[in-house]
C-alpha positions in Angstrom: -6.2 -155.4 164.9 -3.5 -152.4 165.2 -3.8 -153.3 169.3 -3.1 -156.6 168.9 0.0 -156.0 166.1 1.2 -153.7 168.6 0.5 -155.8 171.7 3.0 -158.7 169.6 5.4 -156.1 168.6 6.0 -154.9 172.5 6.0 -158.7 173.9 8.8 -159.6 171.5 10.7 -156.1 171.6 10.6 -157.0 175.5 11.5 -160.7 175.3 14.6 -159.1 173.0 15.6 -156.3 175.3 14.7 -158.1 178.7 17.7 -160.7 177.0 20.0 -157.5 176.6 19.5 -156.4 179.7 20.6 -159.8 181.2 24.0 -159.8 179.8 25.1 -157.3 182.3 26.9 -155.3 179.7 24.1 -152.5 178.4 21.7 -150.9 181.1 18.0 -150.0 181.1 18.7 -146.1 179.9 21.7 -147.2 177.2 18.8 -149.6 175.6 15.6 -147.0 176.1 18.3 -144.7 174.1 19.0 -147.0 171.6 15.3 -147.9 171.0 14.1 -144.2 170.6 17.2 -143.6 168.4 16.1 -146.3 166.0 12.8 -146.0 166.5 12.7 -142.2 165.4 13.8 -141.4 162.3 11.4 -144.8 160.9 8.2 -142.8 163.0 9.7 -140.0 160.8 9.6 -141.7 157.5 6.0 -143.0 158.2 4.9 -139.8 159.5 6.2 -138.3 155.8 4.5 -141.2 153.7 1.2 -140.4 156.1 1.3 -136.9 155.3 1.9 -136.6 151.5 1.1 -140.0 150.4 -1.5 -141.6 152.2 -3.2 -138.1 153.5 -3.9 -139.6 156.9 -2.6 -137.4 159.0 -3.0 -133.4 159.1 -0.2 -131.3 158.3 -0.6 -128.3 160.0 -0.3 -129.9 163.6 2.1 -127.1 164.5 -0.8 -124.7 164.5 -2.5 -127.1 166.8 -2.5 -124.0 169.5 -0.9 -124.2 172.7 -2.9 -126.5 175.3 -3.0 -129.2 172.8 1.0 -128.9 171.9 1.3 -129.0 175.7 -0.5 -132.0 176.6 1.6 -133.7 173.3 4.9 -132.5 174.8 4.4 -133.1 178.3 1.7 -136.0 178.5 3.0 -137.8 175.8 6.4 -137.2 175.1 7.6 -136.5 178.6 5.4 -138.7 180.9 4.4 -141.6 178.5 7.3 -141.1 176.3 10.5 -140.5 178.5 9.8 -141.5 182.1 7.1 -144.3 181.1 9.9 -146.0 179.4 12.5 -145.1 181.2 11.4 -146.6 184.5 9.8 -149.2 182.5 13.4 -150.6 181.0 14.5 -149.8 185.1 11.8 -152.9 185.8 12.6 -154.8 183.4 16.6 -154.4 184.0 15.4 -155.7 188.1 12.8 -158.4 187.6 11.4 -161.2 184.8 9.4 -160.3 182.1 7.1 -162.4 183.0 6.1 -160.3 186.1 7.7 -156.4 185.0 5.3 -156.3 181.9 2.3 -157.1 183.1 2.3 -155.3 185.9 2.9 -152.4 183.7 0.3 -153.3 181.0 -2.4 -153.5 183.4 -1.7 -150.9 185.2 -1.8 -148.6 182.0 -5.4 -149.8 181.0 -6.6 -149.5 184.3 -5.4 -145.9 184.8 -6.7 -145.2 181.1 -9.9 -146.1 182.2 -10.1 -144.3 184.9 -8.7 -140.9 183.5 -10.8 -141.3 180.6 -13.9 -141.2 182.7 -12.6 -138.6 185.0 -11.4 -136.1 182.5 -12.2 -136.8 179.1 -16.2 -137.6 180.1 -16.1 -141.2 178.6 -18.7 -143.6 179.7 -17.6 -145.7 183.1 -19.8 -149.2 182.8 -19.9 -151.9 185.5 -18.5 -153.8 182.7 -15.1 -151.8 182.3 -15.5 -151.9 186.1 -15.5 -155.9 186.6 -12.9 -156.0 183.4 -10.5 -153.8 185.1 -11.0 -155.7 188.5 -10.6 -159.0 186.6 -7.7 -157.9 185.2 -5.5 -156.5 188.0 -6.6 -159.4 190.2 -5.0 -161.7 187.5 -1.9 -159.8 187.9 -1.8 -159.8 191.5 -2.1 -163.9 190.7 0.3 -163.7 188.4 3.4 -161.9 190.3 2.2 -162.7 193.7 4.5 -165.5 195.5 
């Protein structure tokens, strides 16, 4: 359910910032700025309500040791976070949404499932195989001419 409230949230953020873009007058890094800017200090907020409220989430994740704070910072803040976004509001600031995000949303998945057999030792079926071939050859439908 979370997937699918976030999958709505990003399709309409998009549709929003894709409309932005088009106006000629704010580029792809001014509105990736603008988003993280706003975006922070609410992940802030809900991060504190988490923490001493709700008692979700641990509170010692500073002590987390150093690999772990590592692949946070660089695999998530700087690759996923940063350049992911970055060069995805690039895209989106070139072609239609239409085409830009689902190129990008498949190829996400696909890669997930791929790294997540390779390196984390999750299960590879012939079932996330044929989805995943299923997928990208909608895409390649999709945004081919």
């Amino acid at each position: 359910m979370f997937a699918v409230l976030a999958g709505l949230c990003w399709g309409v953020g998009e549709v929003f910032t894709k409309s932005v873009l088009h106006t000629g007058r704010i580029g792809p890094l001014a509105a990736i700025a603008v988003r993280s800017t706003v975006a922070l200090p609410v992940l802030w907020l809900v991060y504190y309500i988490m923490v001493h409220q709700a008692r979700t989430e641990p509170r010692d994740w500073l002590n987390a040791g150093g690999p772990t704070l590592a692949k946070l910072t660089l695999g998530s803040g700087l690759i996923a976070g940063a350049a992911g976004m970055a060069l995805f509001y690039v895209a989106l600031s070139y072609g239609e949404i239409s085409k830009i995000k689902p190129i990008a949303f498949t190829i996400a998945p696909a890669t997930a499932v791929l790294l997540g057999w390779l390196i984390l030792g999750e299960a590879m079926t012939m079932k996330k195989v044929v989805a995943i071939l299923l997928v990208l050859s909608g895409v390649v439908l999709l945004t081919g001419k």
